[in-house]
C-alpha positions, 0 to 999 in steps of 0.5 A, spaced: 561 523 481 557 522 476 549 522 475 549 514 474 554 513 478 551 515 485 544 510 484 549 504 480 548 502 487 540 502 488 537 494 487 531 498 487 527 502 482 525 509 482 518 508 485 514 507 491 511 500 493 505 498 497 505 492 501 499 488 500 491 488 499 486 484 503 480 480 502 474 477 505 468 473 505 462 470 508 455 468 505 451 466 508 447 463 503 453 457 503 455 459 496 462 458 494 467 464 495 473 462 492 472 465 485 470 473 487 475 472 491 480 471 486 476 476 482 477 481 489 484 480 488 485 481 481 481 488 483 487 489 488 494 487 484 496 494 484 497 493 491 502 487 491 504 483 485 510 478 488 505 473 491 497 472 493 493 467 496 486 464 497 483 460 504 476 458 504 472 454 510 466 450 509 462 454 515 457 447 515 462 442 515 468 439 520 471 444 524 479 445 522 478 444 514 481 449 510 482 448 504 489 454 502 492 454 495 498 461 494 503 462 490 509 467 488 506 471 482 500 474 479 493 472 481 491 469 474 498 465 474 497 462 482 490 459 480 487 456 475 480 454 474 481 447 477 485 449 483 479 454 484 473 449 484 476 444 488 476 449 493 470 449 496 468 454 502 463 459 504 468 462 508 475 465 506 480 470 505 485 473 500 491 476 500 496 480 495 504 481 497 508 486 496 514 485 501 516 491 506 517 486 512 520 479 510 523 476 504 519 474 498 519 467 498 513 463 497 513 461 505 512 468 506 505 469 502 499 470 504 494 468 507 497 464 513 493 458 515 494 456 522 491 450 526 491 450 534 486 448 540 480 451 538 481 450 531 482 453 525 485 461 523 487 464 517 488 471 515 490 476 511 494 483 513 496 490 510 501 494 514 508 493 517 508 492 526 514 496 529 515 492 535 514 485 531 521 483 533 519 484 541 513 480 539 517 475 536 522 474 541 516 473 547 513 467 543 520 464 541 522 463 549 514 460 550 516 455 545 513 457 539 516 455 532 515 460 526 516 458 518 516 465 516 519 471 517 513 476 516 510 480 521 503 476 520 505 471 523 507 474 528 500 477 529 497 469 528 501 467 533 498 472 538 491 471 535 491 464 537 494 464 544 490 469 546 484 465 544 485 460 548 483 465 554 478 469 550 470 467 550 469 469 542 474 470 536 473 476 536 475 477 543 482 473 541 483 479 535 482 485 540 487 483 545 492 481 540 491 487 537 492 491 543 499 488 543 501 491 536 505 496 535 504 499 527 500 499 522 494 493 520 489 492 516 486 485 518 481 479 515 481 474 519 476 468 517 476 463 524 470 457 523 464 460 524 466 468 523 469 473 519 473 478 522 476 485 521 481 490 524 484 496 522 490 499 527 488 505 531 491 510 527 487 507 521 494 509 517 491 503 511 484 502 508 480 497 510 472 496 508 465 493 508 461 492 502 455 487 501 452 482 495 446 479 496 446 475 504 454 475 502 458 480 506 465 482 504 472 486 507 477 489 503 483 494 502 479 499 497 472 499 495 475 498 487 475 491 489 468 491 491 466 495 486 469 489 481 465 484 484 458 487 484 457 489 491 455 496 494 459 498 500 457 499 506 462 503 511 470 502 512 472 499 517 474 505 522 480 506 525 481 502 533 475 498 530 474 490 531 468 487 527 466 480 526 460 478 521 456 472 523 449 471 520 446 474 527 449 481 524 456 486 524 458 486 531 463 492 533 468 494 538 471 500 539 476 499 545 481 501 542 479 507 538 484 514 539 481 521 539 480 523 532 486 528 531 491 523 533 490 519 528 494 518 521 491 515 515 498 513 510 498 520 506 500 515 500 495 511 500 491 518 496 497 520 492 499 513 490 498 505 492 490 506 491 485 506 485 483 512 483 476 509 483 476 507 491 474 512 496 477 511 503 473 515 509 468 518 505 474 521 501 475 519 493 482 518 491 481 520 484 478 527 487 484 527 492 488 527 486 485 533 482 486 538 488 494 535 488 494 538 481 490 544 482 495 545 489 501 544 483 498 549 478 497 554 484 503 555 487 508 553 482 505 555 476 509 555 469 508 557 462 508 551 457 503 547 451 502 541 454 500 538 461 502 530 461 502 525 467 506 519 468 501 513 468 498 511 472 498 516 479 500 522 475 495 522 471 489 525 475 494 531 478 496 532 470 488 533 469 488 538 475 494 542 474 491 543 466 484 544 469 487 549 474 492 552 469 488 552 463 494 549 459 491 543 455 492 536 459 494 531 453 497 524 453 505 523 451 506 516 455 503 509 452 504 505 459 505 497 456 500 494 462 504 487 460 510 488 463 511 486 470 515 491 475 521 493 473 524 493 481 524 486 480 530 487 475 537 484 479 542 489 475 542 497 475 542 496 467 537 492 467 532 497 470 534 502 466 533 498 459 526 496 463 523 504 463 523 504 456 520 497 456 516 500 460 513 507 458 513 509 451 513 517 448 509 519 444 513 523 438 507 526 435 505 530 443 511 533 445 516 534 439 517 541 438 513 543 445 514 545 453 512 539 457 509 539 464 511 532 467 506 531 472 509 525 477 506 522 484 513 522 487 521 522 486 526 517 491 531 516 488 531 519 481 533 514 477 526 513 474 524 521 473 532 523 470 530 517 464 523 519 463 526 526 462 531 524 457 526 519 453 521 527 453 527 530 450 530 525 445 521 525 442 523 533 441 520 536 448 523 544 447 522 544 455 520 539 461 517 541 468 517 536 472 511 537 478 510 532 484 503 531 487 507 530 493 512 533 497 520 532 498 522 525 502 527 526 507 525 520 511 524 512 512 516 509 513 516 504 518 508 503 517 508 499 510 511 504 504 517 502 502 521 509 502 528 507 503 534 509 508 534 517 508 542 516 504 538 513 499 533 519 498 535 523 492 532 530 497 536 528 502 541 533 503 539 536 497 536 543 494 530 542 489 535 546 484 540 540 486 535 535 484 532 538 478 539 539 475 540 531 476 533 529 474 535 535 468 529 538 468 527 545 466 524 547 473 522 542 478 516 544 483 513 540 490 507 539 492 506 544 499 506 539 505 501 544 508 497 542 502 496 535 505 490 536 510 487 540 503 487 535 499 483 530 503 479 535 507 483 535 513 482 527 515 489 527 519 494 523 516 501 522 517 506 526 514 512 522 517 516 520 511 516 528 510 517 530 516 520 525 520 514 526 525 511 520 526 504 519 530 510 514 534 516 513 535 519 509 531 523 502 532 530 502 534 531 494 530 526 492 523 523 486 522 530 483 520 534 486 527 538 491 524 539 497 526 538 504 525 543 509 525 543 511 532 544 518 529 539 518 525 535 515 531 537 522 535 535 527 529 527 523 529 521 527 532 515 525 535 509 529 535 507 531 541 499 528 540 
């Protein structure tokens, strides 16, 4: 079958998708948080640009007033500054999407707002429940009616139902998250308190920064860095946290030991900013020693080191830093852009590369070329980004992955596709350099990994099919998987 023919098929594009970014705050002082919330966001639109949200509480004012406004698209298309200033609250919480879990439909955006008994709830989460449709059920039978089909309702539904038995909120948040199943990274901001919580294998980011008598939760530290707050700490794995005016209270009931925990590789590899830090770890940092690991252990002669903008340009530099090959920009990325998986026909995505991501003639022509790239699903997007190299006059183009080969789907929040639809699936790197028509293709080692983060566990599950849990046997929509697939799985014995 020919090249084009195999992937004609896939709807998506060729690239890992994050799911969402988080954002809460509280001051103290009784300003209006709306607006560096909106800046918040705009810092975190990397990690989801199909729709975001704002929900803002006036903590001196009547129980039960929150003020919300969210929409499909950017941050700087939902709001204007006439939406912003009519919201007014010293309390709120922010949300960009990307849907993994759930369609995308303005419904389906976050933050969700609920209103029940003991007030009012809104929150925002990062992550993907595997037991979200067990969970649902167990609501459905109780009578609960639901008007999405995201898991973060399902999260709000049991928040609110055990705050009817709880003394606090935050009591409310850790018993309902003693339910959960997966990965989350959650802000919750009920009447009087802002609430975070990160799952107990810590596998998405979350962290506490703080700006004059304001305390802010978010999903990286770029966005703290973006409104000019200093960073205090993440949030750790199993951790619940409520910020009140009497302080930071912590709960770690739901910690697990160290070594069982399993932090999204990915997130240093691809979804953050190269200027945030996770777990005392920098992005940017992690992303050099991916490139030295790539010049050590598949070393190539040639002239130039380039990196496909913007997750490959760090490795590209490590790999130049390590081989001594001079590091040069060959692409001219169009920021204007928006992305190209949102493109409905095959044809269309391909023409949206181009679009997209533009050769410079004058770098490559007449030299071989180190392509640097964070990862290759299905092939589609790399086997064009070599072609585009090759038409500009590259004599030679070695592709370098700072990850290493999928061969298995996420179930915790990165959208990695069925294991049929993965290019490396039943495929030898020589197979897939001969699709992606490179000269020579190298992976990053797996057992690289720890290094490239100084040993913080990780999960590894998209590589090896060991996951820190065993997967589900339904998604979130209720179909299910392969019961073949389902056989071959294995779990780490932790």
């Amino acid at each position: 079958m020919k090249q084009d023919a195999v992937f004609d098929s896939y709807i998506e594009e060729d690239a890992l998708h994050e799911e969402c970014g988080v954002f809460g705050m509280y001051d103290f002082d009784g300003g209006n948080v709306a607006s560096t919330i909106y800046y918040g966001l705009f810092a975190l639109q990397h990690r989801g640009q199909e729709s975001c949200g704002i929900a803002v509480s006036d903590t001196n004012g009547p129980r039960g007033n929150m003020l919300s406004h969210k929409g499909m698209g950017l941050v700087n298309e939902v709001f204007t500054p006439e939406n912003l200033e009519a919201m007014k609250g010293d309390i709120g919480v922010g949300h960009v999407r990307y849907s993994t879990a759930g369609s995308s439909t303005r419904e389906n955006a976050q933050p969700l707002v609920l209103n029940y008994v003991k007030g009012t709830l809104a929150m925002a989460h990062n992550g993907n429940l595997i037991n979200a449709n067990e969970l649902r059920r167990e609501l459905e039978y109780t009578g609960a009616i639901f008007q999405t089909t995201i898991d973060s309702e399902v999260i709000a539904y049991h928040i609110a139902r055990e705050r009817l038995n709880s003394k606090t909120a935050e009591e409310a948040v850790r018993r309902a998250c003693m339910k959960l199943k997966g990965a989350y990274a959650l802000v919750v901001a009920s009447p009087r308190k802002l609430i975070a919580a990160r799952d107990p294998f810590g596998f998405k980011p979350l962290c506490i920064g703080k700006r004059d008598n304001a305390y802010i939760v978010t999903s990286e530290t770029c966005a703290l860095d973006t409104i000019g707050a200093t960073f205090i700490r993440d949030v750790l794995p199993g951790e619940v946290v409520a910020i009140t005016p009497d302080g930071i209270e912590s709960d770690m009931s739901m910690a697990i030991p160290k070594e069982k925990q399993a932090r999204c590789i990915f997130e240093y590899i691809y979804f953050a900013r190269p200027d945030s830090h996770f777990d005392g770890e920098s992005v940017y940092a992690s992303r050099i020693k991916a490139g030295r690991f790539l010049a050590i252990d598949s070393p190539v002669e040639a002239d130039i080191v380039t990196g496909v903008p913007e997750s490959g340009n760090a490795a590209a530099l490590g790999y130049s830093l390590e081989s001594k090959i001079p590091y040069g920009t060959a692409f001219v990325k169009n920021g204007y852009v928006g992305r190209t998986f949102i493109k409905p026909k095959q044809s269309s995505r391909e023409s949206s590369v181009q679009i997209k991501l533009n050769v410079l003639k004058e770098a490559v022509a007449g030299k071989r070329v180190i392509m640097i790239d964070d990862s290759i699903v299905r092939g589609t997007t790399s086997d064009r980004i070599v072609r585009m190299l090759r038409d500009a006059g590259a004599t030679e183009v070695h592709v370098r992955i700072s990850s290493p080969p999928f061969l298995w789907p996420c179930y915790f929040g990165t959208d990695i596709p069925a294991r049929e639809q993965l290019i490396a699936y039943n495929r030898s790197i020589e197979e897939i350099r001969q699709i992606i028509g490179a000269d020579s293709l190298g992976y990053l080692a797996i057992d690289r990994l720890p290094e490239m983060v100084d040993g913080l566990p990780i999960c590894k599950g998209c590589f090896t099919g060991n996951y820190p849990m065993e997967p589900p046997k339904e998604d979130i929509r209720g179909e299910y998987f392969d019961k073949e697939i389902d056989l071959e799985r294995r779990i780490i014995n932790r």
